[in-house]
C-alpha positions, 0 to 999 in steps of 0.5 A, a space after each residue: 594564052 602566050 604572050 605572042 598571041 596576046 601581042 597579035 590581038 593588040 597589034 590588031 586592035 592598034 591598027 584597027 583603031 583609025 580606020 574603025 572609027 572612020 568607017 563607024 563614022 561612014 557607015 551608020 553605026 547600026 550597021 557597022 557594030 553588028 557587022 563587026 560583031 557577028 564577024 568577030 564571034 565566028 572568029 573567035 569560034 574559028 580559034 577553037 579549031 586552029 590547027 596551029 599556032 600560026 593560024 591562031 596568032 592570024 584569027 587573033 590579030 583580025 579579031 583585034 582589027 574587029 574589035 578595035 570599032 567596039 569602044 569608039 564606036 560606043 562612045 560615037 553613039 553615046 555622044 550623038 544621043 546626049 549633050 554635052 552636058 551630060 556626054 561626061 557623065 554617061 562615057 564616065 559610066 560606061 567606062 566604069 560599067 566595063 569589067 576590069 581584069 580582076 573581076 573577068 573570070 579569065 583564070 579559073 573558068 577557062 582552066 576548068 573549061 578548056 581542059 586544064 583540070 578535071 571538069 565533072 570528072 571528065 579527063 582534059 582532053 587538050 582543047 586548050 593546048 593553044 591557050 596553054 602555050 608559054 
């Protein structure tokens, strides 16, 4: 995935931050990180059929906006189950809970996946083109 794209997604996420945690605070969380979730995968469907690199760089950046409700709206829901004597205890759980870069499977899986290498003998067909963009 190129750098730019990546830039999009965090512009997104950046922007999304204030006004997602404000609308997990004005919705009921019920609501609004279900939403935000069915929305945000047929989004990220959506980026397997980009026709071009500027449609993607735009699924990217609304995916980001989406995305942006995720943790705090997880931490808003943990703090409004637990006191505070154990709030601390359990965000500090659910934090480390949460793959870090070198155990997400973003290298080899999505090279074989998307087309980089031979998978089960089948030739690459180029369905990863965008995320092979440097």
């Amino acid at each position: 995935m190129s750098a730019l794209s990546a830039s999009w997604l965090t512009l997104g996420y950046v922007i999304g931050q204030f006004p997602g945690t404000l609308l997990t605070v004005r919705i009921s969380p019920s609501i609004w990180l279900p939403t935000c979730e069915l929305i945000w995968t047929v989004l990220v469907m959506l980026c397997t059929v980009a026709k071009n690199v500027k449609h993607l760089y735009v699924l990217r950046f609304f995916i980001g906006l989406l995305e942006a409700s995720a943790y705090p709206g997880m931490l808003w829901v943990l703090g409004s189950w637990y006191g505070p004597a154990e709030l601390g205890k359990r965000g500090q759980w659910m934090s480390l809970s949460q793959p870090g870069p070198d155990a997400h499977p973003s290298g080899h899986l999505p090279s074989n996946v998307l087309g980089r290498h031979h998978v089960f003998g089948i030739p690459p067909d180029g369905g990863a083109q965008w995320s092979r963009r440097r």
